[in-house]
BALOBA-1460 file (C-alpha; in Angstrom, 3 decimals):
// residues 356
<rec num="1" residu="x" x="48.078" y="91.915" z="37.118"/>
<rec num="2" residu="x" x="45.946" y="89.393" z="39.474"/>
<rec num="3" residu="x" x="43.296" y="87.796" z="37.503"/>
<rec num="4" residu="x" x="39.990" y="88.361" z="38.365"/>
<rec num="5" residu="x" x="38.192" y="85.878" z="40.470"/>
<rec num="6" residu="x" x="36.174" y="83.379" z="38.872"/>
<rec num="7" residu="x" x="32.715" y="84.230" z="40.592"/>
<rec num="8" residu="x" x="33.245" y="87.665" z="39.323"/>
<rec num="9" residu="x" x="34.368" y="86.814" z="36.033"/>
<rec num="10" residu="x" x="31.117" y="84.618" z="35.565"/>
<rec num="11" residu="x" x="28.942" y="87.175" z="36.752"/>
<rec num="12" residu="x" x="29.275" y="89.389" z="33.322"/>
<rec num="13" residu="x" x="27.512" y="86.329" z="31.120"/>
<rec num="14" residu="x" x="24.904" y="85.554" z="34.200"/>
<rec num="15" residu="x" x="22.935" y="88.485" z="33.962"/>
<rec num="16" residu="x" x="22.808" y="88.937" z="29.874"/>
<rec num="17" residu="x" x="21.857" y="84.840" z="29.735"/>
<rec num="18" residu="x" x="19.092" y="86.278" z="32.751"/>
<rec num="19" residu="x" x="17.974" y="88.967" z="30.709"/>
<rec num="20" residu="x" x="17.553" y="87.071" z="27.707"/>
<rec num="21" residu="x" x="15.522" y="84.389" z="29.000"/>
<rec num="22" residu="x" x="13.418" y="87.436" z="30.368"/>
<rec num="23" residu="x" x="13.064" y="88.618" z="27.569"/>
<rec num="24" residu="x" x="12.079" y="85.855" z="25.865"/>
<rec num="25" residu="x" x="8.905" y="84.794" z="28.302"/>
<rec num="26" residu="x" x="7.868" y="88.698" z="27.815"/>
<rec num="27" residu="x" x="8.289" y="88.095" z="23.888"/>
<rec num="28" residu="x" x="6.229" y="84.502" z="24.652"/>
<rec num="29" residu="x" x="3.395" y="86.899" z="26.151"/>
<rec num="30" residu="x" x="3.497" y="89.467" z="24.472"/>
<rec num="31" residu="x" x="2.222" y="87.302" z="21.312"/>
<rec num="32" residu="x" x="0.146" y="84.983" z="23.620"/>
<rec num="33" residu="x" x="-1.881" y="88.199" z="24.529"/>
<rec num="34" residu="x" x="-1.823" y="89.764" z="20.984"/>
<rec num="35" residu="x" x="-3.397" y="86.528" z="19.439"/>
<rec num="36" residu="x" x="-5.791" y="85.549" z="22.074"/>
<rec num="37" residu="x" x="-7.169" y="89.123" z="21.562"/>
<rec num="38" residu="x" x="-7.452" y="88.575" z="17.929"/>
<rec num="39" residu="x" x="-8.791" y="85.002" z="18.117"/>
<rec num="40" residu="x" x="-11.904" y="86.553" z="20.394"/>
<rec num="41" residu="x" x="-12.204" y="89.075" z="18.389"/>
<rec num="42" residu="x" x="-12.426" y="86.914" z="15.143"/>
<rec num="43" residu="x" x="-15.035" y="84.829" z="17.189"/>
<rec num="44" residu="x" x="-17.549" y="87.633" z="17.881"/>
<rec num="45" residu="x" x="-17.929" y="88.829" z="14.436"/>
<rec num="46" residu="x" x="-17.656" y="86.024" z="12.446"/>
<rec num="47" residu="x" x="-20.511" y="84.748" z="14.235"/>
<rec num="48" residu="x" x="-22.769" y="88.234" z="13.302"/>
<rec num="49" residu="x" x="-22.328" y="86.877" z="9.432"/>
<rec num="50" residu="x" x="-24.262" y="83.487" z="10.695"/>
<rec num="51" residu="x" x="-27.307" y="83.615" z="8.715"/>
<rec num="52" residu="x" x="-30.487" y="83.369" z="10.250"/>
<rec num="53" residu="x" x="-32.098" y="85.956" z="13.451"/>
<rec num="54" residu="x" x="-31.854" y="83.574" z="16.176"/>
<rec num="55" residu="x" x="-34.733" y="85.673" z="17.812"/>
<rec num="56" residu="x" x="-36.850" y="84.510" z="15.215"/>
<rec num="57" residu="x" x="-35.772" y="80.597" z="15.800"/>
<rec num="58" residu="x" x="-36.422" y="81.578" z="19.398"/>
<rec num="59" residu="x" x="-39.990" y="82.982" z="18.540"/>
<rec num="60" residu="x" x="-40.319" y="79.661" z="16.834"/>
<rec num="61" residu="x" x="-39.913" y="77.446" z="19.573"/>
<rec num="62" residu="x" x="-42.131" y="79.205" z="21.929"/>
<rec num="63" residu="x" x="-44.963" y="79.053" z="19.270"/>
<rec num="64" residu="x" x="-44.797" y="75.487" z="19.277"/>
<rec num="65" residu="x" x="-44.609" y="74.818" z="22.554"/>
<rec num="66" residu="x" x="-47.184" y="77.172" z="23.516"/>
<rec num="67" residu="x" x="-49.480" y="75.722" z="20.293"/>
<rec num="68" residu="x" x="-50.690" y="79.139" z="19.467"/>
<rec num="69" residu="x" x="-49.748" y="82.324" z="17.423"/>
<rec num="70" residu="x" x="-49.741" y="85.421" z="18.539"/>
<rec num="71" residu="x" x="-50.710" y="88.956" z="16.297"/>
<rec num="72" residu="x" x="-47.566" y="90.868" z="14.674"/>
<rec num="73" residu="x" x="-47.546" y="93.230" z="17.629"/>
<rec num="74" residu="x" x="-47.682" y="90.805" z="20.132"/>
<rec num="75" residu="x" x="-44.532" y="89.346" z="18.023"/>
<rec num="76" residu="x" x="-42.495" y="92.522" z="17.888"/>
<rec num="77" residu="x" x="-42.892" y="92.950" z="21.820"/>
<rec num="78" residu="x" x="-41.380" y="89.903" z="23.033"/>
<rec num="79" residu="x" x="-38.474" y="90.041" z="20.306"/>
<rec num="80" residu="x" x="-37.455" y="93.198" z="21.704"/>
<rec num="81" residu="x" x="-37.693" y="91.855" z="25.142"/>
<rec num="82" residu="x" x="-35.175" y="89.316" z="24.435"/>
<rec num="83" residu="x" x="-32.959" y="91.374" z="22.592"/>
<rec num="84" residu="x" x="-32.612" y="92.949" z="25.214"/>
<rec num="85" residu="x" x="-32.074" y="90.318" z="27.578"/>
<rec num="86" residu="x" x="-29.325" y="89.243" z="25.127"/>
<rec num="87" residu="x" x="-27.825" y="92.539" z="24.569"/>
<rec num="88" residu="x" x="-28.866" y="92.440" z="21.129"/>
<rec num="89" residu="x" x="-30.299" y="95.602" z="21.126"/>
<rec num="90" residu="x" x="-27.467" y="97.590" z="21.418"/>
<rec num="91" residu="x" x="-24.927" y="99.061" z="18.762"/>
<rec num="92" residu="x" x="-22.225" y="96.786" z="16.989"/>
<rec num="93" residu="x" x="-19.642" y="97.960" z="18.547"/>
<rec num="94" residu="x" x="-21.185" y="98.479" z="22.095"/>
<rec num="95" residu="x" x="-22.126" y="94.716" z="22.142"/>
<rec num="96" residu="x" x="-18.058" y="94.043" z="21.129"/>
<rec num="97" residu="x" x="-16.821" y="95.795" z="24.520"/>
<rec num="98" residu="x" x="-19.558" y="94.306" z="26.717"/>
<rec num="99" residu="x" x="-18.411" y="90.738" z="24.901"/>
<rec num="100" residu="x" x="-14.889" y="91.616" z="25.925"/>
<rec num="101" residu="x" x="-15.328" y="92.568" z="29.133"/>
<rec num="102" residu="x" x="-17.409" y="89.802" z="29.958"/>
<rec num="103" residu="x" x="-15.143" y="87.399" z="28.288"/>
<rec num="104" residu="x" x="-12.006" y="88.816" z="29.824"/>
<rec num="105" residu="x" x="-13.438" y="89.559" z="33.488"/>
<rec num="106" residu="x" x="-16.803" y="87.430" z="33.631"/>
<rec num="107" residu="x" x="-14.762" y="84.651" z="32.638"/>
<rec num="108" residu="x" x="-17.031" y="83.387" z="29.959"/>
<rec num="109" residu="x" x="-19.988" y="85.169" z="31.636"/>
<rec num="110" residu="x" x="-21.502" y="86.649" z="28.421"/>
<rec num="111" residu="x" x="-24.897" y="86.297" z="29.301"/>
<rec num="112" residu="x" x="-27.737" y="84.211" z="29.294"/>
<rec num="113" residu="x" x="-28.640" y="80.783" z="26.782"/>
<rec num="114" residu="x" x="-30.783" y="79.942" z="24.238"/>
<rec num="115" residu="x" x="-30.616" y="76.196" z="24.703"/>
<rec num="116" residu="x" x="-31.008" y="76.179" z="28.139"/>
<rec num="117" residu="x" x="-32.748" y="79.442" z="29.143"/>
<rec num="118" residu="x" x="-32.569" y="81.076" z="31.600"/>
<rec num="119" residu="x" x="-29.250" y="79.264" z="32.271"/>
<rec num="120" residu="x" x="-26.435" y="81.002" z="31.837"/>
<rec num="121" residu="x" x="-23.871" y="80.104" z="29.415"/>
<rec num="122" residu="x" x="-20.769" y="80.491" z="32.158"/>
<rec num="123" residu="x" x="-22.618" y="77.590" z="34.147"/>
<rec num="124" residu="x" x="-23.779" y="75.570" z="30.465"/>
<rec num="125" residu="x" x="-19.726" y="75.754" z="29.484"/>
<rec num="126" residu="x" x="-18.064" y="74.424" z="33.180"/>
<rec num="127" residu="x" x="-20.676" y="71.765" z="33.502"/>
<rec num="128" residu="x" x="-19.451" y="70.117" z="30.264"/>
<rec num="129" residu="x" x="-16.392" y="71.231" z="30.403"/>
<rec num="130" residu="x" x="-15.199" y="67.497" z="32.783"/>
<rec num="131" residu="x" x="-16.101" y="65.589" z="29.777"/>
<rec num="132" residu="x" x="-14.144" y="67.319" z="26.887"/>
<rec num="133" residu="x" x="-10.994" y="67.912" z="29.177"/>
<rec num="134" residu="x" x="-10.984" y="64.437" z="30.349"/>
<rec num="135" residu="x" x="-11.418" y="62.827" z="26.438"/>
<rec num="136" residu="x" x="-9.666" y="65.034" z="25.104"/>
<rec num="137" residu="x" x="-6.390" y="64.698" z="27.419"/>
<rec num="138" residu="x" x="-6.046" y="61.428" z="28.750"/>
<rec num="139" residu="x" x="-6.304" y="60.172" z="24.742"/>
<rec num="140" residu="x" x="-3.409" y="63.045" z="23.581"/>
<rec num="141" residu="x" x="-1.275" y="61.964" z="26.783"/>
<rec num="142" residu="x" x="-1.749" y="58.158" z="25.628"/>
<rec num="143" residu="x" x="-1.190" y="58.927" z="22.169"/>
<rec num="144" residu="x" x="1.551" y="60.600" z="22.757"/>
<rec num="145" residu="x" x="3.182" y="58.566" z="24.913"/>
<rec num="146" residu="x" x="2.561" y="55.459" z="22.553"/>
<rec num="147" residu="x" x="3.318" y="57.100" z="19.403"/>
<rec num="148" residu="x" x="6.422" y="58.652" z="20.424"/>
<rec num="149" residu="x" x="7.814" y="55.341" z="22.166"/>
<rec num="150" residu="x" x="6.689" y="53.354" z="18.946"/>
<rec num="151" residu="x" x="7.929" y="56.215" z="16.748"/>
<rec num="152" residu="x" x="11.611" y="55.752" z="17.944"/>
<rec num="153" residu="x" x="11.670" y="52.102" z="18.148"/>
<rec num="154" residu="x" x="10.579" y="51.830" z="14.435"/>
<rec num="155" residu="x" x="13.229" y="54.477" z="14.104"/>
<rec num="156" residu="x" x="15.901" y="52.791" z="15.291"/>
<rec num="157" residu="x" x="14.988" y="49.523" z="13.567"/>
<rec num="158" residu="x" x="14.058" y="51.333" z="10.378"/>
<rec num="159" residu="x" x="15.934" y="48.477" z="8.163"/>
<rec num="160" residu="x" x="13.511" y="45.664" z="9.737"/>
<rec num="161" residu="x" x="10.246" y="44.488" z="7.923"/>
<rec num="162" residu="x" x="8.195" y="45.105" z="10.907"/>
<rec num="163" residu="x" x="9.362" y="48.418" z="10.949"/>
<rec num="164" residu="x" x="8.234" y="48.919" z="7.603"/>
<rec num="165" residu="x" x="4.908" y="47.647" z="7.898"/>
<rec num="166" residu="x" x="4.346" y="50.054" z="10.772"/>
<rec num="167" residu="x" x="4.895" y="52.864" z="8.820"/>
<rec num="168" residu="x" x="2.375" y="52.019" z="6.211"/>
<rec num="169" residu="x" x="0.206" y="51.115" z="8.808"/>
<rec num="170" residu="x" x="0.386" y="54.816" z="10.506"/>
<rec num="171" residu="x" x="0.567" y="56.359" z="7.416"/>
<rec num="172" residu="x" x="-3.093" y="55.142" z="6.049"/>
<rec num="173" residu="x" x="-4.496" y="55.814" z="9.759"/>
<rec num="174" residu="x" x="-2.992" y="59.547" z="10.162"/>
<rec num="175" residu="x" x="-4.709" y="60.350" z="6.773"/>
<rec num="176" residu="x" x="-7.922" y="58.781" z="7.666"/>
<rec num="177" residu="x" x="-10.423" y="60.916" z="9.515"/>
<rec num="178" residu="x" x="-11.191" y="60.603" z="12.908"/>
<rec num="179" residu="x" x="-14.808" y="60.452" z="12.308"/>
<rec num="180" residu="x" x="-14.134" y="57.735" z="10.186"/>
<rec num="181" residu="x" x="-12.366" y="55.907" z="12.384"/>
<rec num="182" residu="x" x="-15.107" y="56.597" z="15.427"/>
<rec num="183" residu="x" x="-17.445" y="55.126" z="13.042"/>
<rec num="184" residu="x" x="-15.768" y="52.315" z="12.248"/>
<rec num="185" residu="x" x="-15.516" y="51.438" z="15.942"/>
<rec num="186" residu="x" x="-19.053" y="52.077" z="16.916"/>
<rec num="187" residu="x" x="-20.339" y="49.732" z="13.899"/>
<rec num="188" residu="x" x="-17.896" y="46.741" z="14.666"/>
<rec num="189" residu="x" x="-17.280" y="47.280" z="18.085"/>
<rec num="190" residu="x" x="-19.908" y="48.538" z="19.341"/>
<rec num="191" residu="x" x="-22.958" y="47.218" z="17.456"/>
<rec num="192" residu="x" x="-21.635" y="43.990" z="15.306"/>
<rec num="193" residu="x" x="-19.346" y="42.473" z="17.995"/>
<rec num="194" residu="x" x="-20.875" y="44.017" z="20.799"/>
<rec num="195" residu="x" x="-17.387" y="44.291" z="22.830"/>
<rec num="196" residu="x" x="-17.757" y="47.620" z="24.214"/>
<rec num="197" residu="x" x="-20.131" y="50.234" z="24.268"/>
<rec num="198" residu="x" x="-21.189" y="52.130" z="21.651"/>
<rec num="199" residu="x" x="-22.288" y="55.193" z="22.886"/>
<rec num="200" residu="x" x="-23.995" y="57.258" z="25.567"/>
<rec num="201" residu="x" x="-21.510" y="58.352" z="28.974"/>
<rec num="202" residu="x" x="-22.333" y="55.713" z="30.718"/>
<rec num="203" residu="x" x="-25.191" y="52.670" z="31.530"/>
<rec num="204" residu="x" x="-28.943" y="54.623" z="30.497"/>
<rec num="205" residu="x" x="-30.458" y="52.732" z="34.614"/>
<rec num="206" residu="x" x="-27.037" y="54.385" z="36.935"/>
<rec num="207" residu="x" x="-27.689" y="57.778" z="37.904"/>
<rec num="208" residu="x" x="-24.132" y="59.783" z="38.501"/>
<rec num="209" residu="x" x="-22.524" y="58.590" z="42.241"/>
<rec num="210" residu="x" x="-19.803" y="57.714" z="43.938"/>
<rec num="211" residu="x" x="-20.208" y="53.723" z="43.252"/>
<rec num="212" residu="x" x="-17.900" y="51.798" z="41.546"/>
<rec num="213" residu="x" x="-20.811" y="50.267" z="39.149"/>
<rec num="214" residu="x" x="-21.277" y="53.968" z="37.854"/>
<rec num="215" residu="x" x="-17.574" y="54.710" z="37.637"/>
<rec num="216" residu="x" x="-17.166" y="51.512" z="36.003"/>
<rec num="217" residu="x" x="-19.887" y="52.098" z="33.405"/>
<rec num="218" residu="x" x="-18.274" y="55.439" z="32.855"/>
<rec num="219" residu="x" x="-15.017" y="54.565" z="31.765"/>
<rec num="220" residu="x" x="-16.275" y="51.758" z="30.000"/>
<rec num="221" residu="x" x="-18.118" y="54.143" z="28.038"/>
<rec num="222" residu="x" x="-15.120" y="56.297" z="27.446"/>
<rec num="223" residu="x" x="-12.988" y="53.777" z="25.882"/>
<rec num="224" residu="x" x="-14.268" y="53.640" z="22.245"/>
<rec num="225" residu="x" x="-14.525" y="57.778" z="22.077"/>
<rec num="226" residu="x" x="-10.457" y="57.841" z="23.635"/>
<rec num="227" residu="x" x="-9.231" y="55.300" z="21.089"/>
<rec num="228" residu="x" x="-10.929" y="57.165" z="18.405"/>
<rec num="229" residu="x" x="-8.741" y="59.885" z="19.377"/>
<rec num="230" residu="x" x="-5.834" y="57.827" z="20.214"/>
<rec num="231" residu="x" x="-5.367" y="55.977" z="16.619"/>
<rec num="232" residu="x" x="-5.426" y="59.104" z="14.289"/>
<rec num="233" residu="x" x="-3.451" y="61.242" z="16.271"/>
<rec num="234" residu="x" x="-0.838" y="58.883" z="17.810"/>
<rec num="235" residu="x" x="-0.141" y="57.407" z="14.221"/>
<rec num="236" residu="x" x="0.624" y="61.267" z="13.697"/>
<rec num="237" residu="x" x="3.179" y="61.348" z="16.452"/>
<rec num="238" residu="x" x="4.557" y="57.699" z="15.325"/>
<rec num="239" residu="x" x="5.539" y="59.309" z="12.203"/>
<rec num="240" residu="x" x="6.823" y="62.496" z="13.796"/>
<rec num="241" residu="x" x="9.112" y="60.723" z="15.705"/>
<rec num="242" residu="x" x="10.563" y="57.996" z="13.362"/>
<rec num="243" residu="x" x="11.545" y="60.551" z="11.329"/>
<rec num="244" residu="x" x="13.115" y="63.179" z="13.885"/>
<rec num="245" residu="x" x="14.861" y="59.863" z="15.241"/>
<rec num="246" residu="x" x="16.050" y="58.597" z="11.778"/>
<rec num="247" residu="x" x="17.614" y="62.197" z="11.055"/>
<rec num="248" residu="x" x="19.864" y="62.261" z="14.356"/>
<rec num="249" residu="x" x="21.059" y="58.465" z="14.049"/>
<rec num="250" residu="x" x="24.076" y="59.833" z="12.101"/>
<rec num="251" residu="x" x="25.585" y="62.103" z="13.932"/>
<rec num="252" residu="x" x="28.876" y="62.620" z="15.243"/>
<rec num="253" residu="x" x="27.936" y="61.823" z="18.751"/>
<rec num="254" residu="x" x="25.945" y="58.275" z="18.310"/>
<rec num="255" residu="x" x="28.961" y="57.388" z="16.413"/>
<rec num="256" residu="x" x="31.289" y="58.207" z="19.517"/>
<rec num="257" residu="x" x="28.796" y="56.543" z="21.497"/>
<rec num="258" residu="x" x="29.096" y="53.060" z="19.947"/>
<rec num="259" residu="x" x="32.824" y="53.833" z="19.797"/>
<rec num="260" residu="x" x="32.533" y="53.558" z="23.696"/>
<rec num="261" residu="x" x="31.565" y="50.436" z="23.597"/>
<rec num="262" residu="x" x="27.928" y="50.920" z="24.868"/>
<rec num="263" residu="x" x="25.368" y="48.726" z="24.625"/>
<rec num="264" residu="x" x="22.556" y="49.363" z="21.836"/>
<rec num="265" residu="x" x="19.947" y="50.190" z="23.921"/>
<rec num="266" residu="x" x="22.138" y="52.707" z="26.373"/>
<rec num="267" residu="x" x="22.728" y="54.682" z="22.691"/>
<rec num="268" residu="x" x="18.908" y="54.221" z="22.229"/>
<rec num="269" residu="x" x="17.596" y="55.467" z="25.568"/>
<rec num="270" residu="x" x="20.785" y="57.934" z="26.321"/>
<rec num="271" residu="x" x="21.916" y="59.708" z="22.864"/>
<rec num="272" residu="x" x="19.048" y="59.137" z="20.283"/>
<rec num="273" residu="x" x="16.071" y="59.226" z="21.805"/>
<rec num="274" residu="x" x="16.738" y="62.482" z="24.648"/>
<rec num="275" residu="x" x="18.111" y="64.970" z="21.207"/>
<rec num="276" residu="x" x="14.747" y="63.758" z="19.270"/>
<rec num="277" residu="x" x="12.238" y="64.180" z="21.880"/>
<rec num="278" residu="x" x="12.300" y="67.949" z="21.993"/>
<rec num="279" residu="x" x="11.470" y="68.608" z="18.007"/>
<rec num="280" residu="x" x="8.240" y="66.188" z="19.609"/>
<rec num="281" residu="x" x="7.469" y="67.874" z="23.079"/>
<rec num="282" residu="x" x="6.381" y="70.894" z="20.540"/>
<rec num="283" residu="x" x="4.564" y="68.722" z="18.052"/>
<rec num="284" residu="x" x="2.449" y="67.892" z="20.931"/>
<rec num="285" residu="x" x="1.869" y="71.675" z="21.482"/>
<rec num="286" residu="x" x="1.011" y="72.129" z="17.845"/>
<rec num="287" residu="x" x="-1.672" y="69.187" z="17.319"/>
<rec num="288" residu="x" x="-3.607" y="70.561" z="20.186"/>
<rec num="289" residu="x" x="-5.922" y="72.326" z="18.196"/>
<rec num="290" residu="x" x="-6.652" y="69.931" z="15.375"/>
<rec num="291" residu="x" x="-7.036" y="67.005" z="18.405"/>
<rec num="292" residu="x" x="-9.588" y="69.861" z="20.207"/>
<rec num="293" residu="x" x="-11.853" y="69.875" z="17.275"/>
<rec num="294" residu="x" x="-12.002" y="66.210" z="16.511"/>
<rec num="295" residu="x" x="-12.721" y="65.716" z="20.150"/>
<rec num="296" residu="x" x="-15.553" y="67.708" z="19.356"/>
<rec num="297" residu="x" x="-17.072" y="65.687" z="16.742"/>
<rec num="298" residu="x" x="-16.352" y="62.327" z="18.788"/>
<rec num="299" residu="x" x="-18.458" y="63.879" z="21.334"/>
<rec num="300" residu="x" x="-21.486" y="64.153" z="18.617"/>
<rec num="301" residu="x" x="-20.901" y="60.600" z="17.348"/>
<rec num="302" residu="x" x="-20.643" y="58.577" z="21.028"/>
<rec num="303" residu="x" x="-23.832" y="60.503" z="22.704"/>
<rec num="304" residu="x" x="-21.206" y="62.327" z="24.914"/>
<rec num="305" residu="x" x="-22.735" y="65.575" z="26.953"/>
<rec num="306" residu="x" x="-19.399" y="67.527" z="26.134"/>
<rec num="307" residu="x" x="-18.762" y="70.948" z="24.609"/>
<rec num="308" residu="x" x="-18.905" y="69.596" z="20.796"/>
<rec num="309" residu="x" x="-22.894" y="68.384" z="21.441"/>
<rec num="310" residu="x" x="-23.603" y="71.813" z="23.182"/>
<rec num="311" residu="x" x="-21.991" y="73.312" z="19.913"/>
<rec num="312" residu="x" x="-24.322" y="71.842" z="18.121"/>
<rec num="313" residu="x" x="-27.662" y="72.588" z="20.118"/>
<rec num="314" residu="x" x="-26.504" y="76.030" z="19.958"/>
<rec num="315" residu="x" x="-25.716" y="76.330" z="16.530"/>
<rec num="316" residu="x" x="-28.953" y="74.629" z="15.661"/>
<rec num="317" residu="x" x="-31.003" y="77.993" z="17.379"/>
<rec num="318" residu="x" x="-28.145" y="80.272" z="16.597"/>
<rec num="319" residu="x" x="-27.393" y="80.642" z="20.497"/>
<rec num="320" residu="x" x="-24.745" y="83.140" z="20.166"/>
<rec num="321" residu="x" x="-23.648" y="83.354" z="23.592"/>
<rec num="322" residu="x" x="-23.141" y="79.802" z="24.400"/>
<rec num="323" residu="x" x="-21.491" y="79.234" z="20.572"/>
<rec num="324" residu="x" x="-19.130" y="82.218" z="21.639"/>
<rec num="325" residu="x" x="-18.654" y="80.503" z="25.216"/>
<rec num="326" residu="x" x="-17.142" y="77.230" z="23.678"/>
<rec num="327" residu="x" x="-15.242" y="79.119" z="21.127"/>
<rec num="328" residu="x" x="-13.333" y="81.470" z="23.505"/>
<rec num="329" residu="x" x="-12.578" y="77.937" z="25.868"/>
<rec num="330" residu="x" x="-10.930" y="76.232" z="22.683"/>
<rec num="331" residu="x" x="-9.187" y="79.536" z="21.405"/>
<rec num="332" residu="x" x="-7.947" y="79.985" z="25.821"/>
<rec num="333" residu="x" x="-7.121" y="76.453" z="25.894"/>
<rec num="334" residu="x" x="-4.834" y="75.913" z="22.940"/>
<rec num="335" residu="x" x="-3.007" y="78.928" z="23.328"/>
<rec num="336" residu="x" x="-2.251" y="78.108" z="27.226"/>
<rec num="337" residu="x" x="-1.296" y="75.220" z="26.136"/>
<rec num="338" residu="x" x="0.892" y="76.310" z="23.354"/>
<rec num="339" residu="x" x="2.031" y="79.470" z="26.010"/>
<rec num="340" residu="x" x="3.382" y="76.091" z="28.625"/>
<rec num="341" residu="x" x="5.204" y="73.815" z="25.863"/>
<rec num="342" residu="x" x="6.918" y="77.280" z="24.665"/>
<rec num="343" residu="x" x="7.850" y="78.353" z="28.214"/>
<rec num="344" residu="x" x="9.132" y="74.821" z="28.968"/>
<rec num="345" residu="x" x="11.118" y="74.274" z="26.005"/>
<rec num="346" residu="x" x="13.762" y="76.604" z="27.343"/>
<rec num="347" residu="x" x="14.177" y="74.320" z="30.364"/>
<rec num="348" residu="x" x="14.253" y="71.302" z="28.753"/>
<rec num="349" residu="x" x="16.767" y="72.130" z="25.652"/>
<rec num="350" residu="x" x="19.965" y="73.984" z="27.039"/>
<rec num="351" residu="x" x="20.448" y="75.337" z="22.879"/>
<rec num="352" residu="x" x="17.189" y="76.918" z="23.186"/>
<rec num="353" residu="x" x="18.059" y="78.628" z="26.107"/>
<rec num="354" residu="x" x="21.215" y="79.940" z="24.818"/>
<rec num="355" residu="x" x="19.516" y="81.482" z="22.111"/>
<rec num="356" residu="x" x="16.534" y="82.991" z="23.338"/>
C-alpha cells in the first residue's frame, strides 16, 4: 500500500481546526449580541424606576427662567407637549421598541435633550465623546504597559527587598479609590505645590485651535486626571502580573532553559514573560469596565467636559435620553472591547486555538 501524501494526509485536521475556530468567533457573537441586548435593555427600564417626573423638573426650570407661573391648565398643556416631543406619551412598551430601534439603527439617536434642548442627545454624546476616549485609553494603555513590565520584574526578583516593598506599595494603592487618589493629587499637586494643573481642560484665556500654546495647555491639563487613572489601575495589573509570573517560574521549561546555558534575562524576556502575558492581555479586557466608570468620576473631579459631567447634568433633571445615550456607549464600548481581546486571544495563544 503507498502511503498517502502528506498534503492530503494534513488536509483531514485542517478543516476540523477551521471549523472550530469558526465556530468559536460565532459562539464569541453569539453571546456578544445576547448581552449587549440585555445590557440595553436593563438600561431603559431601570431608568423608568428613577424617582422623580423629569417633566416636572423641566416645568421647573422654565418657571424660573421665565420668573412667572402659569395657571394649572396652562401647566398641563406644555407637559403634554413635551411628552410628546420626548416620546413620553406613548405606552411602556411602545417607547422600548422606538428606544431600540433608535439605539440599534439611529446609533444613539434617541431623541432630543433636556440639558441642552433642543440638542439632540446623538450630537451631546460624540461631542464629548474625544475627551473620555482619550483619558480613558491613553491612561489604561500606560498602565498597562507599566504595570505589566513592573509586574514581571518584581516577579522575577520576588526574593529582593525592593521587590517586596513594591508589592506593599501596589497593594495599598489598588485598594484605594480612585477618587481618592484624584483628590489627593488635585490638593497637593495641584493647589499646595502648584506643579500642575488642577483642573479645567485646558488654560480658562485659549480658545480651542490648532496652536501649540492650546495643545500644550491641553495636555498639561490632562496629566493629573491620566495619572489618577494610571496609579489605581496599573498597581492592579502590577499585581496581576507578579503573580501569573511567579506561578510559571517553575516549570519544566525555564528549568531547561537555564540548563541551556542562557543568560537570565534571555529566560526573562523569552520563556517567562511571553507564557504570562496572555492570562494579562485578558485582564486588560476585564478591567475595562471598572476603569470606564472611574474615568467617569475623574471627569467630575478635574472640570473635564466628558461623558461622566454630562451624566451628571442629566441625572440632575432626569434627562432620560442623554442618561440612556452614555449608558448604551459604556455598555457598546466594553463589550467591543471585551468581543477584540476574546477574538485575539486565539491568535496570540496557539493552546487556545487548539481548543476552541
Amino acid at each position: 500500500m503507498t502511503p498517502a501524501p502528506a498534503s492530503l494526509a494534513a488536509e483531514p485536521s485542517a478543516a476540523p481546526a477551521r471549523r472550530d475556530v469558526f465556530l468559536y468567533v460565532l459562539r464569541r457573537f453569539g453571546v456578544y449580541l445576547f448581552t449587549l441586548w440585555a445590557a440595553i435593555t436593563v438600561a431603559f427600564f431601570i431608568f423608568r424606576l428613577v424617582p422623580g417626573d423629569p417633566m416636572n423638573i423641566l416645568l421647573g426650570n422654565l418657571t424660573r427662567v421665565e420668573g412667572r407661573q402659569r395657571d394649572a391648565e396652562a401647566q398641563e398643556a406644555i407637559i403634554a407637549h413635551y411628552r410628546q416631543i420626548f416620546g413620553m406619551d406613548e405606552p411602556l412598551p411602545l417607547q422600548y421598541v422606538n428606544y431600540l430601534r433608535k439605539a440599534v439603527l439611529g446609533g444613539l439617536d434617541l431623541g432630543p435633550s433636556f440639558v441642552e434642548y433642543p440638542a439632540q442627545t446623538k450630537d451631546l454624546v460624540f461631542r464629548r465623546m474625544p475627551w473620555t476616549i482619550g483619558i480613558f485609553t491613553t491612561s489604561v494603555l500606560l498602565a498597562w504597559l507599566v504595570g505589566t513590565g513592573l509586574g514581571a520584574l518584581i516577579g522575577w526578583l520576588q526574593r529582593s527587598r525592593l521587590s517586596q516593598l513594591a508589592v506593599v506599595i501596589s497593594t495599598l494603592l489598588q485598594i484605594t479609590p480612585v477618587y481618592l487618589v484624584a483628590l489627593g493629587l488635585i490638593i497637593y499637586v495641584g493647589y499646595t505645590w502648584r506643579i500642575l494643573p488642577a483642573g479645567g481642560p485646558y488654560a480658562r484665556h485659549l480658545q480651542p485651535e490648532w496652536t501649540w500654546e492650546f495643545i500644550s495647555s491641553l495636555l498639561t491639563h490632562a496629566i493629573l486626571p491620566m495619572l489618577s487613572n494610571m496609579i489605581v489601575i496599573g498597581a492592579g495589573f502590577t499585581l496581576g502580573m507578579r503573580a501569573l509570573m511567579i506561578s510559571v517560574l517553575g516549570e519544566d521549561y525555564l528549568t531547561f532553559a537555564r540548563a541551556k546555558g542562557l543568560t537570565p534575562f534571555t529566560v526573562l524576556k523569552d520563556y517567562a514573560f511571553r507564557n504570562a502575558l496572555i492570562p494579562q492581555v485578558t485582564a486588560l479586557a476585564i478591567i475595562v469596565g471598572a476603569t470606564l466608570n472611574g474615568t467617569f468620576i475623574i471627569e467630575v473631579l478635574f472640570q473635564l467636559p466628558g461623558l461622566g459631567t454630562l451624566f451628571v447634568q442629566a441625572m440632575g433633571l432626569r434627562d432620560f435620553n442623554t442618561m440612556q445615550a452614555v449608558v448604551l456607549f459604556s455598555i457598546f464600548a466594553v463589550l467591543t472591547l471585551t468581543l477584540i481581546v476574546d477574538l485575539a486571544l486565539p491568535l496570540l495563544d496557539p493552546r487556545i486555538r487548539r481548543t476552541a
